[in-house]
N, C-alpha and C positions, 0 to 999 in steps of 0.2 A: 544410589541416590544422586539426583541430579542438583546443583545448585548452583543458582545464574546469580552475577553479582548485576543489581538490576541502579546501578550510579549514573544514571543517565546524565550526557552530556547535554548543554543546554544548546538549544539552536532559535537564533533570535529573527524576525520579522526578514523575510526576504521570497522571492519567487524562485520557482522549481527547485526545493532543496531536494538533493538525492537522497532516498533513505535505502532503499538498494537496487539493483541492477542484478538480473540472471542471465548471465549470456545467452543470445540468441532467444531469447524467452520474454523478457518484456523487463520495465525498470520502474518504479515507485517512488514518484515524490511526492513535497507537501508545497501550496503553495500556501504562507500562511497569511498575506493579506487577503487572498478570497477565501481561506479556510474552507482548501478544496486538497482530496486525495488525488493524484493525478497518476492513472495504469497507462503503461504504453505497452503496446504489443511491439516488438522490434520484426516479427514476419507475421504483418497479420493477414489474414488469407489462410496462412500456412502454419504456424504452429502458436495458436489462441494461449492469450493472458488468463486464465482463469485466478479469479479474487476474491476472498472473500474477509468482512471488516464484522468485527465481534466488540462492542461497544455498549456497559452497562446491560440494560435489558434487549437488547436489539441486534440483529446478525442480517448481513446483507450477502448475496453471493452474485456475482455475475460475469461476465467475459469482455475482454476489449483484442480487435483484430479475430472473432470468431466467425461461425460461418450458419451454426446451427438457429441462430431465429436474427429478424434484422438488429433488437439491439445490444445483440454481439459483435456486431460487424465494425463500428468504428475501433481504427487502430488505439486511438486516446481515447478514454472514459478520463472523468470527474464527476468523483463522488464527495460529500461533504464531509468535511476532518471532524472529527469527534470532537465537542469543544466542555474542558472541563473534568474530561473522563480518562481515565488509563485503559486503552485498548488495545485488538490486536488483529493486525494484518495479514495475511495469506496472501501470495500470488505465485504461479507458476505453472508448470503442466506435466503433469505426470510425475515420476523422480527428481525431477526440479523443481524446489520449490524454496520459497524465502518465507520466513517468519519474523513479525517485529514487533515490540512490545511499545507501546509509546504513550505519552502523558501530554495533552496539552493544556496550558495555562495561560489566561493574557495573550497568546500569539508567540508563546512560548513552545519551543518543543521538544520533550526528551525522549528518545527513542535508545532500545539494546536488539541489535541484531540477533536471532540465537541463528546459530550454525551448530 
């Protein structure tokens, strides 16, 4: 039985907060006065950010630094932060990959990494 303590710390009003980072693989923040998800490919060209964001009724998937259609190709994607919802983030490539559970409120933001 798995059991996440889900006490999310608060993260207040600021640009490019980190929410994680996969080596060599690409890094995920928030920024929350544009109340934007922000993918960074760290080798794009070479080994694609694959993401994807599960929010209420709604799932998005797509790539930043990819190669297979044009808008995979930019290193940075920006996508819209979920606002009001407890969601959940994907990104990475293959056996690497990051998971985040997160809450926003206000410009509030509570995020639990699972590893």
């Amino acid at each position: 039985m798995l059991f996440i303590n889900l006490a999310f710390p608060a993260i207040s009003l600021a640009e490019g907060i980190l929410i994680f980072d996969i080596s060599g693989v690409c890094k995920v923040e928030a920024d929350l006065s544009a109340m934007k998800l922000i993918f960074t490919a760290h080798q794009p060209g070479k080994v694609a950010c694959e993401y994807s964001i599960l929010a209420g009724n709604s799932y998005k998937q797509s790539e930043a630094g990819g190669w297979a259609l044009p808008e995979f190709r930019p290193a940075v994607k920006e996508e819209p932060l979920p606002h009001y919802v407890t969601f959940i983030v994907t990104a990475g490539r293959y056996e690497r990959i990051g998971v985040v559970i997160c809450r926003e409120n206000d410009r509030h933001l509570g995020c639990k990494v699972i590893r």
